[in-house]
C-alpha positions as a Markdown table, in Angstrom:
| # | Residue | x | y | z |
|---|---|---|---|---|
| 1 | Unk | 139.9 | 212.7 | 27.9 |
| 2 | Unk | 137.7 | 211.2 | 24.8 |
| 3 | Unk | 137.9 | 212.7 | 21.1 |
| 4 | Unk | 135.2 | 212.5 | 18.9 |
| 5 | Unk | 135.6 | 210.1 | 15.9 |
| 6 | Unk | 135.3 | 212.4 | 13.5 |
| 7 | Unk | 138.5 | 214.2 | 14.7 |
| 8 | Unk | 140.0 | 211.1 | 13.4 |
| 9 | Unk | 142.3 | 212.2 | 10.3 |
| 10 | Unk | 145.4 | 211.5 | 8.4 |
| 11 | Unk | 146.8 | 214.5 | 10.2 |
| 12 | Unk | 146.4 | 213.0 | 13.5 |
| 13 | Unk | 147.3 | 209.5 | 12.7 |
| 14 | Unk | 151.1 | 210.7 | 11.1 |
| 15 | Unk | 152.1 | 210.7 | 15.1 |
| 16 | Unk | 150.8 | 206.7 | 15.5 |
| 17 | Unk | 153.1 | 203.9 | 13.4 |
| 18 | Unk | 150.7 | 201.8 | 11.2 |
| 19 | Unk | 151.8 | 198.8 | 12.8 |
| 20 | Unk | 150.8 | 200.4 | 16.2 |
| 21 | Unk | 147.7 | 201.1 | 15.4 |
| 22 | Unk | 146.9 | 197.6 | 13.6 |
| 23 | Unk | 147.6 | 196.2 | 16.8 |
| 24 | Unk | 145.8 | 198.1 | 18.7 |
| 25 | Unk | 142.7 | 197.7 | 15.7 |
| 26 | Unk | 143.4 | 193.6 | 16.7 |
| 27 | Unk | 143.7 | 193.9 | 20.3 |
| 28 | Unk | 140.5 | 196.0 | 20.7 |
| 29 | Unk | 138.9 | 193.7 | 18.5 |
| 30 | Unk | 139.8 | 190.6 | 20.4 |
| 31 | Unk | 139.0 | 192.6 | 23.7 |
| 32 | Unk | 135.3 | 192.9 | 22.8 |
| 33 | Unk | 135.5 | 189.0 | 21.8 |
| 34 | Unk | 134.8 | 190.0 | 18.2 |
| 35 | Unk | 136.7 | 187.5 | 15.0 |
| 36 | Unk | 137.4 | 189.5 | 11.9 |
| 37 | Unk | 134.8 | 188.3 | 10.7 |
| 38 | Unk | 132.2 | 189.4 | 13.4 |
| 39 | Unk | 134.0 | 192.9 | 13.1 |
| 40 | Unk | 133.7 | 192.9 | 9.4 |
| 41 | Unk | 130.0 | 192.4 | 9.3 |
| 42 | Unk | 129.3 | 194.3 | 12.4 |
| 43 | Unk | 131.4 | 197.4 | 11.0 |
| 44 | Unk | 130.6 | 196.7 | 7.0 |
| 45 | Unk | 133.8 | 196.3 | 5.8 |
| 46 | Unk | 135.3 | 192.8 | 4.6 |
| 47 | Unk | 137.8 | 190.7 | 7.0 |
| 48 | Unk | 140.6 | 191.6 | 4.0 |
| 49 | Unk | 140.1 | 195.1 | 5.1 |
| 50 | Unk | 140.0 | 194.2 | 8.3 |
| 51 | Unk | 143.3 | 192.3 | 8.7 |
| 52 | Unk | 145.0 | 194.7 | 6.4 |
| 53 | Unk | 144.1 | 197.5 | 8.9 |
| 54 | Unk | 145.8 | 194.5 | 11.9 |
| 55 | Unk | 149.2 | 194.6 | 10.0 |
| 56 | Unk | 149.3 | 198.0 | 9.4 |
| 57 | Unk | 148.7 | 198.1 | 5.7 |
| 58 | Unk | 145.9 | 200.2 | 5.4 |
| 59 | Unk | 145.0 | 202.5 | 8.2 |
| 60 | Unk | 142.4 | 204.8 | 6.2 |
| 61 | Unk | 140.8 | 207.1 | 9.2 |
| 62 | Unk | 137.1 | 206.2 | 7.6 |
| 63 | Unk | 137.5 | 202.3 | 8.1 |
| 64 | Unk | 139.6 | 203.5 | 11.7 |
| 65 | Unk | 136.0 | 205.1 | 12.5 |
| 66 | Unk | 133.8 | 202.1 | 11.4 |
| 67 | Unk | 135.8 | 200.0 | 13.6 |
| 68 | Unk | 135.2 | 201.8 | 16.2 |
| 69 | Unk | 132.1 | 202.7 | 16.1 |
| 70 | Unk | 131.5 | 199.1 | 15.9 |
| 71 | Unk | 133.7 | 198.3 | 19.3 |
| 72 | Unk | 131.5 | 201.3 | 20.7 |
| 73 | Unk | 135.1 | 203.2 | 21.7 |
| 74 | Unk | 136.6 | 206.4 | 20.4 |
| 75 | Unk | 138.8 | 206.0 | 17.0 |
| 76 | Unk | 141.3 | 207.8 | 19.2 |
| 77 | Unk | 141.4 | 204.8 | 21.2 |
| 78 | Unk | 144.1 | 203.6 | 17.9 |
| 79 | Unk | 146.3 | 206.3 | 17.8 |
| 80 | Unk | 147.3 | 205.9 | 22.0 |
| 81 | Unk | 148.5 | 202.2 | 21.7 |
Protein backbone atom coordinates (compact mmCIF):
# COMPACT_ATOMS: atom_id res chain seq x y z
CA UNK A 1 0.00 0.00 0.00
CA UNK A 2 1.83 3.52 -1.08
CA UNK A 3 0.30 7.08 -0.16
CA UNK A 4 0.91 9.94 -2.14
CA UNK A 5 3.29 12.61 -0.72
CA UNK A 6 0.99 15.11 -0.64
CA UNK A 7 -1.21 13.21 1.91
CA UNK A 8 1.73 13.93 4.04
CA UNK A 9 0.42 16.36 6.89
CA UNK A 10 0.72 17.45 10.39
CA UNK A 11 -2.42 15.52 10.96
CA UNK A 12 -0.98 12.29 9.95
CA UNK A 13 2.40 12.75 11.38
CA UNK A 14 0.74 13.33 15.34
CA UNK A 15 0.61 9.24 15.29
CA UNK A 16 4.68 9.01 14.39
CA UNK A 17 7.21 10.36 17.44
CA UNK A 18 9.62 12.95 15.94
CA UNK A 19 12.43 11.04 17.01
CA UNK A 20 10.92 8.04 14.98
CA UNK A 21 10.63 9.68 12.12
CA UNK A 22 14.23 11.42 12.23
CA UNK A 23 15.55 8.07 12.26
CA UNK A 24 13.81 6.76 9.73
CA UNK A 25 14.68 10.42 7.61
CA UNK A 26 18.65 9.16 8.51
CA UNK A 27 18.21 5.57 7.83
CA UNK A 28 16.60 6.15 4.41
CA UNK A 29 19.09 8.54 3.75
CA UNK A 30 22.05 6.33 4.48
CA UNK A 31 20.13 3.41 2.62
CA UNK A 32 20.26 5.28 -0.71
CA UNK A 33 24.10 5.99 0.19
CA UNK A 34 23.26 9.74 0.30
CA UNK A 35 25.49 12.22 3.29
CA UNK A 36 23.52 15.09 4.52
CA UNK A 37 25.04 16.92 2.46
CA UNK A 38 24.26 14.96 -0.90
CA UNK A 39 20.50 14.95 0.49
CA UNK A 40 20.66 18.61 1.18
CA UNK A 41 21.57 19.63 -2.27
CA UNK A 42 19.78 16.87 -3.99
CA UNK A 43 16.47 17.83 -1.98
CA UNK A 44 17.29 21.82 -1.64
CA UNK A 45 17.27 22.22 1.82
CA UNK A 46 20.55 22.85 3.91
CA UNK A 47 22.33 19.77 6.01
CA UNK A 48 21.08 22.07 9.27
CA UNK A 49 17.69 21.22 8.14
CA UNK A 50 18.51 18.10 7.37
CA UNK A 51 20.06 16.88 10.67
CA UNK A 52 17.44 18.72 12.60
CA UNK A 53 14.75 16.67 10.73
CA UNK A 54 17.50 13.19 11.97
CA UNK A 55 16.93 14.24 15.72
CA UNK A 56 13.62 14.90 15.54
CA UNK A 57 13.62 18.62 15.93
CA UNK A 58 11.90 19.66 13.06
CA UNK A 59 9.71 17.36 11.19
CA UNK A 60 7.72 20.00 8.91
CA UNK A 61 5.69 17.65 6.32
CA UNK A 62 7.07 20.03 3.31
CA UNK A 63 10.87 19.35 4.06
CA UNK A 64 9.31 15.37 5.02
CA UNK A 65 8.20 15.58 1.11
CA UNK A 66 11.50 17.03 -0.33
CA UNK A 67 13.25 14.36 1.22
CA UNK A 68 11.57 12.04 -0.14
CA UNK A 69 11.06 12.92 -3.26
CA UNK A 70 14.72 13.13 -3.30
CA UNK A 71 15.11 9.30 -1.97
CA UNK A 72 12.44 8.60 -4.81
CA UNK A 73 10.09 6.82 -1.82
CA UNK A 74 6.73 7.82 -0.51
CA UNK A 75 6.86 10.52 2.53
CA UNK A 76 4.76 7.90 4.17
CA UNK A 77 7.75 5.73 4.16
CA UNK A 78 8.60 8.24 7.67
CA UNK A 79 5.61 7.89 9.49
CA UNK A 80 5.90 3.53 9.47
CA UNK A 81 9.42 3.43 11.15
Amino acid sequence: MTTSINKLDDSSMASAPLIEIGDAVRRSREAAGYSVEDLAVTCGLTDVEIARIEIGADVDPGRLRRIATALQMPASTFLSA
